[in-house]
C-alpha positions in Angstrom: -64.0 61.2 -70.1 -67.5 60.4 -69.4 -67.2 57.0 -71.4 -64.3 56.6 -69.6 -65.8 56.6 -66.0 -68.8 54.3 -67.2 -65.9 51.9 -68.5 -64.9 52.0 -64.7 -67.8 51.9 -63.2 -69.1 48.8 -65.4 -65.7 46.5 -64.8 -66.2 47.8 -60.8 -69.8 46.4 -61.0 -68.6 43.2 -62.9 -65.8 42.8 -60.0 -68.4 42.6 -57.3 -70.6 41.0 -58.6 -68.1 38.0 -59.2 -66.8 38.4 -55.6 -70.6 37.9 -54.4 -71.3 35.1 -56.7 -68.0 33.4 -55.0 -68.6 34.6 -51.6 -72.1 32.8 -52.1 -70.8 29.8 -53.6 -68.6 29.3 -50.7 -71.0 30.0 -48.2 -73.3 27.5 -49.5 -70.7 25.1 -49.3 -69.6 26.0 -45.4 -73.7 25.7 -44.4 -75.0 22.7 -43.3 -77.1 20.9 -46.5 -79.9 19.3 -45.0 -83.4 17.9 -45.5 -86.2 20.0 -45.1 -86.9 18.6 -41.7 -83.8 20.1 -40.3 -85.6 23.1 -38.9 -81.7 24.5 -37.7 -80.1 23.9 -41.1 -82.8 25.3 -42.9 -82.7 28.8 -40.7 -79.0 28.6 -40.8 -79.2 28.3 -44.6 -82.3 30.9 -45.3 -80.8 33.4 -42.6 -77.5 33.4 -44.6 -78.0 33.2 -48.3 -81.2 35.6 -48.5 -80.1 37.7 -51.1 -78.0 40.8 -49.5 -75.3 43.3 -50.4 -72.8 41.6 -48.6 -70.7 44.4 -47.9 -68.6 42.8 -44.9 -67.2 40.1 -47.2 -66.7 42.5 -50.2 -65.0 45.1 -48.2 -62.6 42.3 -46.8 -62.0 40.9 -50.5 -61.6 44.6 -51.8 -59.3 45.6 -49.1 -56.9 42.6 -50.2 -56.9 44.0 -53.9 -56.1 47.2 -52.8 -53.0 45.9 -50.8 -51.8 44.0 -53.5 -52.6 40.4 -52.2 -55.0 38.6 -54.3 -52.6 35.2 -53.4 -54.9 35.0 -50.1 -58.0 35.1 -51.9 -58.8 31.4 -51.0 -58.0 32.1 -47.6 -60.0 35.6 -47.2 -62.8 34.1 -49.1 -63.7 31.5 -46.4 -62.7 34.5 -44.1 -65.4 36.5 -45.7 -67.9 33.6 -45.3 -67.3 33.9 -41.3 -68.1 37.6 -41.6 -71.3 37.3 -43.5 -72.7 34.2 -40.8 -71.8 36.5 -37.9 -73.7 39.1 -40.0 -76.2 37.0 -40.5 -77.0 35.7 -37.1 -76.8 39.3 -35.9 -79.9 39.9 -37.9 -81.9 36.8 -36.8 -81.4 37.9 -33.2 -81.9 41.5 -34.1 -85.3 40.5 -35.7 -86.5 38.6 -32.2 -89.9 39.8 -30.7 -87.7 40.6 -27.5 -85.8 42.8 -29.8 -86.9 44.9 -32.5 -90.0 42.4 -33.2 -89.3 43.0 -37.5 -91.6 40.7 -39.4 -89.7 41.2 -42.7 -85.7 40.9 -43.8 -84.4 41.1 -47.1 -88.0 41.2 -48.7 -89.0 37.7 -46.8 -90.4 37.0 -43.6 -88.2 36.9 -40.0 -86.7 33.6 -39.5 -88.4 33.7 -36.0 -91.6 34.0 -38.1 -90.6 31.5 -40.7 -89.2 29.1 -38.3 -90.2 30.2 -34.6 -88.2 31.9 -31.7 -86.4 28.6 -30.9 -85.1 27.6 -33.9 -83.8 31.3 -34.7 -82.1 31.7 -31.5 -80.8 28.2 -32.2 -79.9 28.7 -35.6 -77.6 31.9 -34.8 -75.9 30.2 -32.0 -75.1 27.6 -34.4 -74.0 30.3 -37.3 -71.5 31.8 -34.4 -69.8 28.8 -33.7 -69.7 28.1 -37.4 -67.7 31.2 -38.3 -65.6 31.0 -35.3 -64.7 27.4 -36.4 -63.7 28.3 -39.9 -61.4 31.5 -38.3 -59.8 28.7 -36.0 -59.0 26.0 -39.0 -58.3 28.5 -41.4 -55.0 27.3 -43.6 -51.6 28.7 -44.5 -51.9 31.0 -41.6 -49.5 30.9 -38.7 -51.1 30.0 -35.4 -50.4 33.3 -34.1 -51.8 35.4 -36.8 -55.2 32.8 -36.6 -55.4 33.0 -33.2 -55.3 37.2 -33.6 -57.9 36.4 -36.5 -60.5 34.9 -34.1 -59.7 37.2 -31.1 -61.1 40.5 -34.0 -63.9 38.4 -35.0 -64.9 37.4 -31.0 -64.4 41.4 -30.2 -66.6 42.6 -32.8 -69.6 40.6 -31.7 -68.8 40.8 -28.2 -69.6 43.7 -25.6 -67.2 45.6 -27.0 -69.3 45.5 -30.5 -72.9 44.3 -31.8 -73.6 43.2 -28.3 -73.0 46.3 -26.8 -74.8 48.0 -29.7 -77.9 46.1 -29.6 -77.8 46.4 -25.8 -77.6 50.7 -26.4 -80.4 50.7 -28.9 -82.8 48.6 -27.0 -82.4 50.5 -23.8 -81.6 53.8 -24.9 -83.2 54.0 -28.4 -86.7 55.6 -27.3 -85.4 58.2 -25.1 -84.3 61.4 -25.8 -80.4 61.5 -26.1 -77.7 64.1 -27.7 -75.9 63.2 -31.1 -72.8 62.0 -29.2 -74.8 59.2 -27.5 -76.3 58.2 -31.0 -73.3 58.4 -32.7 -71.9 56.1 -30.1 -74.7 53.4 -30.5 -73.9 53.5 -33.7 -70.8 53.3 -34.1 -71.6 49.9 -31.4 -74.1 48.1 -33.6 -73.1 49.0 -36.9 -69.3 49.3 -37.1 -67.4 46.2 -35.9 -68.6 44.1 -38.8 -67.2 46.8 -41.1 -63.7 47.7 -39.2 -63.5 43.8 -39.1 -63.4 42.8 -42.5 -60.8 45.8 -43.3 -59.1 44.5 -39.9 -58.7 40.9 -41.2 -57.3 41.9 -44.2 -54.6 44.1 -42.9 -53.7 41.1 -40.9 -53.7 38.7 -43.3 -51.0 41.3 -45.8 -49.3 42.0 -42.8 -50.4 45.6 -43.3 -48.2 48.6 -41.5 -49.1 50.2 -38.4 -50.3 53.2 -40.7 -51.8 51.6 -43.0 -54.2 49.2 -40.9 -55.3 52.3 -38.7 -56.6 54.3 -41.7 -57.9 51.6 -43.0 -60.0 51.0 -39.6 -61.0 54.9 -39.6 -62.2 54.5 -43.1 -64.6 51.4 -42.3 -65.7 53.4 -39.3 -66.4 56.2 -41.2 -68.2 53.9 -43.5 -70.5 52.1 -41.2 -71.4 55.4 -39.4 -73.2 56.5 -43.5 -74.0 53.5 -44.1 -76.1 53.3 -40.9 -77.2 56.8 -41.1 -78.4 55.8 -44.8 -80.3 52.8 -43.1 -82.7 55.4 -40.6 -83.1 57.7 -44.0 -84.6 54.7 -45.8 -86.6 54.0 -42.3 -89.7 55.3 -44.1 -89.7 53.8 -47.6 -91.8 50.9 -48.2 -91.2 47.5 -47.4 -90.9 46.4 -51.9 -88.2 48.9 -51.8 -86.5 48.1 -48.5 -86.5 44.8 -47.9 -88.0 45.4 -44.3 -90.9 46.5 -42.0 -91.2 50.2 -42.8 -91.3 52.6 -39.9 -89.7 50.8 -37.0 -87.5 53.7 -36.1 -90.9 55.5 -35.5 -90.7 57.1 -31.8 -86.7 56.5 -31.7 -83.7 59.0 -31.4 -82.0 57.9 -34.2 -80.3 61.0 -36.2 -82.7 61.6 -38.6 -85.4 62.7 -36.1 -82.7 64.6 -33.8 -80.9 66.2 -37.0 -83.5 66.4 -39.5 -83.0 64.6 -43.1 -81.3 67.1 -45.0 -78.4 67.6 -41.9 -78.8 63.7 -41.6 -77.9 63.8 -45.1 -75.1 66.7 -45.0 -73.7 64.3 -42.3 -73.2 61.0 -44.7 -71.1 63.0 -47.1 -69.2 64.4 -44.0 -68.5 60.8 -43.1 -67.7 59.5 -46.7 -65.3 62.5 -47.1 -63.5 61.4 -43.8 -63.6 57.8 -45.5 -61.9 59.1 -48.7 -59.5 61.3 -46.9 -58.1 57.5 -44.7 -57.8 56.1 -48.1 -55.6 59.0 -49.6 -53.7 58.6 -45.8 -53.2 54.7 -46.6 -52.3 55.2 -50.3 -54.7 53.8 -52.0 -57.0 56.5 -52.8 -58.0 55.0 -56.6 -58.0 51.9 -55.6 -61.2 49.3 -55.0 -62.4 50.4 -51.6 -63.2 54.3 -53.1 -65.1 52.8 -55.7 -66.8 50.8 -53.3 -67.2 53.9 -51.4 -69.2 55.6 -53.8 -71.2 52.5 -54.8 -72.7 51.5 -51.4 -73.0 54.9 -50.1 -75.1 56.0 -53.3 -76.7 52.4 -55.1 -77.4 50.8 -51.7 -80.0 53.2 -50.4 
């Protein structure tokens, strides 16, 4: 049994890390390829292909396996590349002095720092309209179902999503507030990225009702660990983070309202509620419980 499960686990890891090799291939081919001088292309291109988990796009490719519909790989592929530029420019705007003033991402320093505040602001405006532009042209789609495509992806980074989020954590972050108004942040800045990529895979299958709403609850549930895993790994060290250490220091997040060990109990709450959407949507051994376990324990 136990050799077994490592068979599983192996082919699982081999499976994403193809997907990632692909979802970086493509995204290198979506980004402007410029000369050094192009300060924009340059952020657009650093900001982007930095090495990263790249959940969003993963969970979007996973999602399509699980529903039986690897024929619109080629489509959700340059889908996924959207996600991960939104992603992306989320974090160089994140990153801002204005904002949370972080001098390292992904092991390497800020774009703002690498490039300055005007060429990062620049460079996510232009990553935006790059991922909205390949939603709109996407192929094989009807226009209705591409129109529907770009409405989710213009929601989740809207007011209604990271906007909103970022909004919430800058204003609200270093007072004192009760778990309900953390959870909410939360579920702001970290979520719509997640619920998206499930989102555009259930329309792209032409999911059922059912189906696409536990699919949603289970990327919610998702983003809610995998943000609470984020403040727990608040205090490791930049070599094993990726990012300024501390930053949370003097914020409600949580961790400092809860404790670590409830913060903790709370992530396996949340990944059981995960599991429990998938069993709901019927495709509780599928790729998106593996990929359950694997972010929610090899990510952190």
């Amino acid at each position: 049994m136990a050799t077994v499960m490592l068979d599983k686990r192996l082919d699982f890891e081999r499976t994403l890390g193809a997907l990632r090799a692909q979802v970086d291939d493509r995204l290198s081919q979506w980004l402007p390829r410029c000369p050094p001088q192009d300060a924009i292309g340059v952020a657009m291109r650093d900001g982007t292909l930095a090495p990263g988990k790249r959940i969003r796009p993963l969970l979007l490719l996973l999602t399509l396996k699980d529903l039986q519909q690897d024929g619109l790989h080629d489509v959700a592929l340059d889908l996924a590349c959207a996600l991960e530029m939104l992603h992306a420019a989320s974090l160089i705007l994140d990153d801002m002095p204005c904002m949370d003033n972080a001098e390292l991402r992904r092991g390497r320093p800020t774009i703002h720092r690498q490039f300055g505040e005007d060429v990062a602001v620049l460079g996510s405006v232009a990553l935006l309209s790059q991922a909205f532009s390949i939603a709109a042209s996407a192929e094989g789609i009807d226009p209705a179902t591409r129109n529907r495509l770009v409405r989710l992806l213009a929601t989740s980074t809207g007011t209604q999503g990271l906007v909103q989020g970022q909004f919430h954590d800058l204003r609200e972050g270093r007072q004192s507030r009760p778990l309900e108004a953390i959870t909410h942040t939360n579920r702001l800045k970290t979520c719509p990225l997640f619920t998206a990529a499930v989102e555009l895979a259930a329309l792209l299958s032409g999911a059922s009702t059912s189906c696409a709403r536990h699919l949603t609850g289970f990327a919610t549930e998702l983003g809610l660990a995998f943000q609470l895993l984020d403040d727990l790994a608040d205090g490791l060290s930049p070599q094993h983070s990726g990012k300024d250490a501390g930053k949370d220091r003097g914020k409600s997040t949580l961790v400092t309202l809860l404790g670590p060990e409830a913060a903790r109990r709370q992530v396996e709450l949340h990944i059981t509620h995960a599991g429990q959407h998938l069993t709901d949507a019927d495709i509780a051994d599928g790729h998106l419980a593996q990929a359950l376990e694997y972010f929610c324990t090899r990510c952190h």
